[in-house]
C-alpha positions as CSV (number, residue, x, y, z in Angstrom):
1,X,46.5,21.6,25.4
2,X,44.3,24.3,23.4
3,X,46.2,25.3,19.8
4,X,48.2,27.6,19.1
5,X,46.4,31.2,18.2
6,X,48.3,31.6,14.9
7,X,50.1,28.7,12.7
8,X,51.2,30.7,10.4
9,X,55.1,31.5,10.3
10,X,56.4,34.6,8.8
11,X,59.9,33.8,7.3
12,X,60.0,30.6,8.8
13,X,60.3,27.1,7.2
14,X,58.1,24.6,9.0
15,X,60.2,22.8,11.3
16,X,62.2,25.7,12.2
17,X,61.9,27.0,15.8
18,X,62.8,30.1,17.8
19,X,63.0,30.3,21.5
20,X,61.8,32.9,24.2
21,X,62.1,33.6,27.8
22,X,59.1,35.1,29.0
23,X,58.7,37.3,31.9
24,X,55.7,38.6,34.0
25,X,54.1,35.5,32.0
26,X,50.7,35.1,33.4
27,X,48.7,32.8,32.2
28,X,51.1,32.9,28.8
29,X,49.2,34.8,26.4
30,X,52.8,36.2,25.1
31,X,53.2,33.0,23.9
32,X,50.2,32.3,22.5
33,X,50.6,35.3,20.6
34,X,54.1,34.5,19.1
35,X,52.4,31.1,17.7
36,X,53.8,27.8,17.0
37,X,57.4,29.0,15.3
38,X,58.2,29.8,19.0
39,X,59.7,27.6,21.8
40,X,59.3,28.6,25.4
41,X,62.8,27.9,27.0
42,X,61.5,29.7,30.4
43,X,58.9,31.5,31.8
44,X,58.3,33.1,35.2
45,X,55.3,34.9,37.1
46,X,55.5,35.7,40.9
47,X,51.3,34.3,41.2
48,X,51.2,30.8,42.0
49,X,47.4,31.0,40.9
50,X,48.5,32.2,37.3
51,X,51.1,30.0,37.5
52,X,48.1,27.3,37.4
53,X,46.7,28.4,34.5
54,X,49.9,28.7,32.7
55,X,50.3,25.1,33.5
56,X,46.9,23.9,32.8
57,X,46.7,25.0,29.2
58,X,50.6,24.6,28.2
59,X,51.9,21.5,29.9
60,X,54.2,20.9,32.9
61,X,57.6,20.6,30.8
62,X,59.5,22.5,33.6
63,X,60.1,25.4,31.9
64,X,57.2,27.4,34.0
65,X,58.6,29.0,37.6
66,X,56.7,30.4,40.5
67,X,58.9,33.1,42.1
68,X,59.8,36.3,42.7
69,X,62.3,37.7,40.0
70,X,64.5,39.0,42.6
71,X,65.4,35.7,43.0
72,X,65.7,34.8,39.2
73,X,69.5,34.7,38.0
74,X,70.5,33.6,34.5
75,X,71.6,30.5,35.8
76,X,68.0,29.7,36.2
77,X,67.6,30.5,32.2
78,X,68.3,26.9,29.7
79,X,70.3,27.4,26.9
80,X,70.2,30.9,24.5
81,X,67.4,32.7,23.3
82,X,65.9,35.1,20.4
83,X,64.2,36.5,22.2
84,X,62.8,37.9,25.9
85,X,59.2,39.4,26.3
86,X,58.3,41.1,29.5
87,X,55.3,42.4,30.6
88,X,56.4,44.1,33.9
89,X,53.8,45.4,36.2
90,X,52.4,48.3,35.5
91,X,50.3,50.0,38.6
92,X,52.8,52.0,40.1
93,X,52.9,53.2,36.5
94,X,49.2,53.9,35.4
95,X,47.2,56.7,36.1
96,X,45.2,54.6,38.9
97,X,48.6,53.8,40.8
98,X,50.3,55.5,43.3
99,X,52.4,57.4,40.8
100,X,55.6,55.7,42.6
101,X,57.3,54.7,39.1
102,X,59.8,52.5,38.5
103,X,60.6,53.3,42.2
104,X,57.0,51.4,43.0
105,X,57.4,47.8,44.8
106,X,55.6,46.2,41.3
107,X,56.9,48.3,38.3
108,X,60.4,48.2,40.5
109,X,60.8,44.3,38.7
110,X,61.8,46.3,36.0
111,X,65.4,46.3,37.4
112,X,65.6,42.8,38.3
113,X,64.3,41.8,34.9
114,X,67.2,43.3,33.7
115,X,70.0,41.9,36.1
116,X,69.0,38.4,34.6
117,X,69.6,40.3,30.7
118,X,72.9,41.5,32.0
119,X,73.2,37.6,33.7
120,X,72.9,36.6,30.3
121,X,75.3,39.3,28.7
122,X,77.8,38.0,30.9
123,X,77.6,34.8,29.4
124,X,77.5,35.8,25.6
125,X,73.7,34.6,25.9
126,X,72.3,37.8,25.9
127,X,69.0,37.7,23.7
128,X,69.1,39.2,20.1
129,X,65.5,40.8,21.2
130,X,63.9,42.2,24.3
131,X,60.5,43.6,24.2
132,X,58.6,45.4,27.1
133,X,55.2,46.0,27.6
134,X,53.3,48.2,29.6
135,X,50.9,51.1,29.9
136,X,51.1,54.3,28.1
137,X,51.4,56.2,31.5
138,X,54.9,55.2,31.2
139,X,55.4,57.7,28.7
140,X,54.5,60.6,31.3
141,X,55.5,58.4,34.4
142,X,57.7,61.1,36.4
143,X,57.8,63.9,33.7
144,X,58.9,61.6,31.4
145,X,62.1,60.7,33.9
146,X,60.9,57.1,34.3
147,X,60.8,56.3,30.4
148,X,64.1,57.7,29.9
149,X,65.4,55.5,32.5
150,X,64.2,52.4,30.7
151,X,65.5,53.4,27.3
152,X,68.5,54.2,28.8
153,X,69.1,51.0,30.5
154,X,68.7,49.4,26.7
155,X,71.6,51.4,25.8
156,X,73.6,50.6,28.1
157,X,73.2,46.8,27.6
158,X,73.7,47.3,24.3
159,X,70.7,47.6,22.6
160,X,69.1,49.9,20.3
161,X,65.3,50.4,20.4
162,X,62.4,52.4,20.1
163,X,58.8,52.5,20.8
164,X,55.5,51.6,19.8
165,X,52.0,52.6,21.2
166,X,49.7,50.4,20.0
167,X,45.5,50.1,20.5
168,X,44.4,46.4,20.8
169,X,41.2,48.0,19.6
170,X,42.9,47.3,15.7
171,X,43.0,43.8,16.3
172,X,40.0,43.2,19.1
173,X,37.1,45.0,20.1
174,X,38.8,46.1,23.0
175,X,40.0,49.8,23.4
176,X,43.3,49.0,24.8
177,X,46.7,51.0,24.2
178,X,49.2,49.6,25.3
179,X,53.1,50.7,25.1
180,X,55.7,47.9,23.4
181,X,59.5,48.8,23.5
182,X,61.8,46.4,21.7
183,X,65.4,47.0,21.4
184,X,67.7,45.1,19.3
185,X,71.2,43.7,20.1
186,X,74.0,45.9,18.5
187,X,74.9,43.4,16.7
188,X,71.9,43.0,14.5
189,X,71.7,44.4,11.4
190,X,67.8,45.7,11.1
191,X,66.1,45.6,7.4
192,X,66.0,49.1,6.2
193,X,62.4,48.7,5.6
194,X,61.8,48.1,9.0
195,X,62.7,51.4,10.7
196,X,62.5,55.3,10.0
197,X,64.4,58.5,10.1
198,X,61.1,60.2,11.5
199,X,57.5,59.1,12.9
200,X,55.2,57.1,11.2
201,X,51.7,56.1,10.7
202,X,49.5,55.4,13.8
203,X,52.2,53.7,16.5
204,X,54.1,56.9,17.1
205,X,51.2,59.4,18.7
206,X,52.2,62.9,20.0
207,X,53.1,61.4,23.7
208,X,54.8,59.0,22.3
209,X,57.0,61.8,20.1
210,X,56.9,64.4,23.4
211,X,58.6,61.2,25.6
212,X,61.5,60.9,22.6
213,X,61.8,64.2,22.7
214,X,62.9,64.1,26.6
215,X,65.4,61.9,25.9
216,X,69.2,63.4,26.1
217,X,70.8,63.2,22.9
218,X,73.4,60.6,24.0
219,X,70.3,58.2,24.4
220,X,68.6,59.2,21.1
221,X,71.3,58.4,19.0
222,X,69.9,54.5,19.6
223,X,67.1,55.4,19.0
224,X,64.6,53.3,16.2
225,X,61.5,54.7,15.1
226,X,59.9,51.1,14.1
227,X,58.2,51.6,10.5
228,X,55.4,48.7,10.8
229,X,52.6,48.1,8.3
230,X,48.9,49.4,9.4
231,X,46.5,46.3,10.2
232,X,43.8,44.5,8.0
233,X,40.8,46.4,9.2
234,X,39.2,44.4,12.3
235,X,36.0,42.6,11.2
236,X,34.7,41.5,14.6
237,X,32.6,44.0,16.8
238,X,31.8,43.8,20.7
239,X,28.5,42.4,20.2
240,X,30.0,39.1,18.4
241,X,31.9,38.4,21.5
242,X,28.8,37.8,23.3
243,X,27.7,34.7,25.1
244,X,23.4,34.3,25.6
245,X,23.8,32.1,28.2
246,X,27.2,32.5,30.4
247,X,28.4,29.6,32.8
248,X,29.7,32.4,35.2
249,X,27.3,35.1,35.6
250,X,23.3,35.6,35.6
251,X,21.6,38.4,33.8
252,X,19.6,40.8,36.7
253,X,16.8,41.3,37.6
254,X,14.4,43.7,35.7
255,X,14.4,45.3,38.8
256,X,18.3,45.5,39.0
257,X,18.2,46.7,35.2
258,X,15.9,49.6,36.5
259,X,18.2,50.7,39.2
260,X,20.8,50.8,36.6
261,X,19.6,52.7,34.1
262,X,18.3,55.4,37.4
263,X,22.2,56.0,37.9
264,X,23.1,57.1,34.3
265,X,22.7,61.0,33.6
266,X,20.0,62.0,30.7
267,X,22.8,62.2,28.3
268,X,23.6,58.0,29.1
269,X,19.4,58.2,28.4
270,X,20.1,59.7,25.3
271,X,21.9,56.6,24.0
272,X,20.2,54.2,25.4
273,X,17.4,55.8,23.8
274,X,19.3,55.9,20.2
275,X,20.0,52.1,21.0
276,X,16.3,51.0,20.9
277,X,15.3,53.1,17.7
278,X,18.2,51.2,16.0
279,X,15.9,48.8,14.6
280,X,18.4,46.0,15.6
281,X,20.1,44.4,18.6
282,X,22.8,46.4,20.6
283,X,25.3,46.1,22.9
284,X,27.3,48.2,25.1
285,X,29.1,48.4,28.4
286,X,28.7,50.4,31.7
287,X,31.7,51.5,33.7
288,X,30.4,53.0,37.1
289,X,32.4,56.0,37.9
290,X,32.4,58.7,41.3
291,X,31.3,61.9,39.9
292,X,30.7,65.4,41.0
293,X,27.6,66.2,40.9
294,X,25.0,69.5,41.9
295,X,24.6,67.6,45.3
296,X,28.0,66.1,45.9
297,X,29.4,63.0,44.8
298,X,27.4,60.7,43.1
299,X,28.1,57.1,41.3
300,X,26.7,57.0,37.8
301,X,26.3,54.6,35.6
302,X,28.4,55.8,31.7
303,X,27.4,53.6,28.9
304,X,29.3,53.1,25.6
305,X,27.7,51.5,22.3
306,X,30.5,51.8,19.8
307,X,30.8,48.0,19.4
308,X,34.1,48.1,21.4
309,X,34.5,47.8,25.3
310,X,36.6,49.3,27.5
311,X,39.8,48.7,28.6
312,X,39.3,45.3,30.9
313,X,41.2,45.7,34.3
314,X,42.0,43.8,37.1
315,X,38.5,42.8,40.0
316,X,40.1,45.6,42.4
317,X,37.0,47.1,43.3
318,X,33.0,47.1,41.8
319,X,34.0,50.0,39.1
320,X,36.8,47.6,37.8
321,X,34.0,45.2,36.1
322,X,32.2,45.9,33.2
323,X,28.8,45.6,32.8
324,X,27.0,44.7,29.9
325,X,23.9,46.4,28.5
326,X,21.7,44.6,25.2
327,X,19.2,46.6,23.8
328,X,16.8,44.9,21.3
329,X,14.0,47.2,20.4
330,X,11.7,47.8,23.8
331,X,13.6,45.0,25.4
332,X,16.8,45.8,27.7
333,X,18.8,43.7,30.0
334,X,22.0,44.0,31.6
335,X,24.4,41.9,33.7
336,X,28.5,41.5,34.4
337,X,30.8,40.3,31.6
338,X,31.6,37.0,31.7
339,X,35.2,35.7,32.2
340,X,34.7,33.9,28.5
341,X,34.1,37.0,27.4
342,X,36.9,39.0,28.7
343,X,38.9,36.1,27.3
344,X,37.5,36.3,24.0
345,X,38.8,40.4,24.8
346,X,42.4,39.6,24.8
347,X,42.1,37.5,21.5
348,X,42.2,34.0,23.8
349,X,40.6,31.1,21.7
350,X,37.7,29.3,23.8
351,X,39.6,26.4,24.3
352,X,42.1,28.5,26.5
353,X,41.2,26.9,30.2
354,X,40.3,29.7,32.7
355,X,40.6,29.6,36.4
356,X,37.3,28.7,37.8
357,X,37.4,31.2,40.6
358,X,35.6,34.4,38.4
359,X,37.8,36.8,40.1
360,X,41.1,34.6,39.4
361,X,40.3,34.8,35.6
362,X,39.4,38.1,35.8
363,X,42.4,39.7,37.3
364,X,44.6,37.0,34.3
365,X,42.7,38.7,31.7
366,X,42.9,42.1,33.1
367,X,47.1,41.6,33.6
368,X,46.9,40.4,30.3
369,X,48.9,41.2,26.9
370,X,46.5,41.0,24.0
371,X,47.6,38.0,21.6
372,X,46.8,39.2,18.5
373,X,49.0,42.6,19.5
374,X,52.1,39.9,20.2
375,X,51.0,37.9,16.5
376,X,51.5,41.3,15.2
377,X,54.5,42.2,16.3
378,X,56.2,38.9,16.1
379,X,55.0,38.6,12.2
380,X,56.0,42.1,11.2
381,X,59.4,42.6,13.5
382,X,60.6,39.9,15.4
383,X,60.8,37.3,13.2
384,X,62.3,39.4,9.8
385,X,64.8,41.0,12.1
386,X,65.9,37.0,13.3
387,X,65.2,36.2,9.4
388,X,68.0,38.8,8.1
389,X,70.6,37.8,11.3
390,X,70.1,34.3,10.5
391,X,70.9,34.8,6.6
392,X,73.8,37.6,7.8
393,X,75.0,34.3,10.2
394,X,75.0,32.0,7.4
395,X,76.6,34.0,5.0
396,X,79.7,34.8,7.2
397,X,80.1,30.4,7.4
């Protein structure tokens, strides 16, 4: 078993647990994000390949199931949780799907998730937290029709909530933003100091605000505008990330290099170019992209050398997969990322196991939830809002 992310426990006293369902759970980086104050009471993920992975690096103690969730009732949930973390699917939601929404065959689990939440209602084991991640297309998914849908289905369980957007490139060098929702049970009483009459700070960005301000009022009234501290600045860059000799992947050819650098324009020259005179070694990333061009179409080759790589996405086709470029002085080579490092991307500790098919660990990273994101939230939300109900609980005994 690799160890836990984070040991630390925010509010916590060591011995104490909480438990979580979790959802859409992948190859459970979720849970490695909430840490070692956590208990898994039951996961689910529709791959049997993830489910795998899940396996391989947290133990076969039965709480793991293969399935679809349509087929997932509450009486397939254990006991009573804090909390329930989903990270439904999201291309029928990005920019790249179909635009089918919450309609869409994938994002459409977002309805069965919550039958089992209503299951649990039923049963006076609904979950004092449930948080939702996905993409920021959400936000626009629909003119804005799909996120009102899901914030209206928290009220109507019986939830208030509100929303986050939130850049993994804070915690990782990985420009990733991602969109958290987390409503709270009526029932909880929320610190003051953890919500807001109005926006704040960096988690509430203009499409975020536009979305709210879609909403009818009747939903708005349960509305939270979460008031969460900023990060510790991030102290790791792309370039620490990388590995000089990968298991997975070769470096190319000069040749292969060559051909590389013919596809960028003279403006990807430019930095390329800036990259050698830096007197030091550099490393970017090359996304191939379809662009117009004065003859037609054309693929070109769009570098990057801000120490941060882009968004990491599932192996659905050759423009999916980054490619690396190092620059050191006249010297210049290039080749894919390797899975370690698309690990090391999410905030995964090099002990996690990865699938040792390269395009299985690919597509788990790309599905992925960043763990440091979940560290954050869990530190700074989940747990003081289960601190405060637990003190509220044992006050009322």
């Amino acid at each position: 078993m690799f160890a836990d992310v984070v040991t630390s426990i925010t509010n916590r006293e060591v011995g104490m647990s909480l438990k979580f369902y979790e959802f859409f759970a992948g190859g459970g980086m979720a849970r490695a994000g909430l840490g070692q104050g956590w208990v898994c009471a039951f996961a689910n993920d529709f791959d049997h390949k993830k489910g795998e992975t899940y396996r391989d690096n947290w133990g076969d103690g039965g709480e793991f199931t293969v399935g679809d969730i349509r087929k997932i009732s509450a009486n397939d949930l254990p006991g009573a949780a804090e909390l329930a973390w989903a990270s439904f699917p999201c291309q029928d939601l990005s920019l790249a799907g179909g635009g089918a929404g919450l309609r869409g065959e994938r994002s459409g689990t977002f309805y069965p998730f919550w039958d089992v939440m209503h299951g649990l209602a039923k049963e006076a084991r609904a979950p004092r937290i449930i948080a939702l991640e996905n993409v920021v297309g959400t936000l626009t998914s629909h003119a804005g029709k799909d996120f009102t849908a899901i914030c209206e289905t928290y009220r109507r369980a019986g939830y208030r909530f509100g929303a986050m957007v939130i850049d993994a490139a804070l915690f990782v060098p990985q420009s990733r933003p991602r969109l958290f929702v987390v409503g709270v049970r009526n029932d909880v009483e929320i610190p003051s100091r953890l919500s807001a009459s109005t926006p704040t700070g960096i988690f509430h960005p203009r499409n975020l605000q536009t979305a709210h301000g879609l909403l009818p009022e009747s939903v708005r009234q349960d509305w939270l505008w979460w008031n969460l501290p900023i990060p510790a600045k991030r102290n790791v860059i792309f370039g620490d990330l990388i590995e000089d000799n990968p298991a997975c992947v070769d470096w190319h050819t000069p040749d292969q290099t060559a051909a590389l650098l013919a596809m960028m324009t003279p403006i990807n020259l430019a930095k390329v170019d800036r990259a050698r005179q830096a007197g030091r070694r550099v490393v970017g990333t090359v996304y191939k992209r379809t662009r117009m061009g004065p003859h037609g179409k054309a693929v070109r080759a769009e570098v990057r050398f801000d120490d941060v790589a882009g968004c990491l996405r599932t192996p659905a086709g050759g423009s999916s997969r980054q490619t690396i470029v190092v620059v050191d002085g006249g010297s210049i080579r290039s080749r894919l990322i390797s899975t370690r490092e698309t690990a090391r991307l999410m905030g995964l500790p090099d002990d996690y196991r990865l699938p040792s098919g390269r395009n299985e660990a690919y597509h788990l990273t790309g599905d992925g939830v960043v763990v440091p994101v979940v560290r954050y939230l869990a530190e700074h939300l989940f747990e003081p809002l289960l601190a405060k109900a637990d003190e509220d609980q044992q006050a009322a005994a």
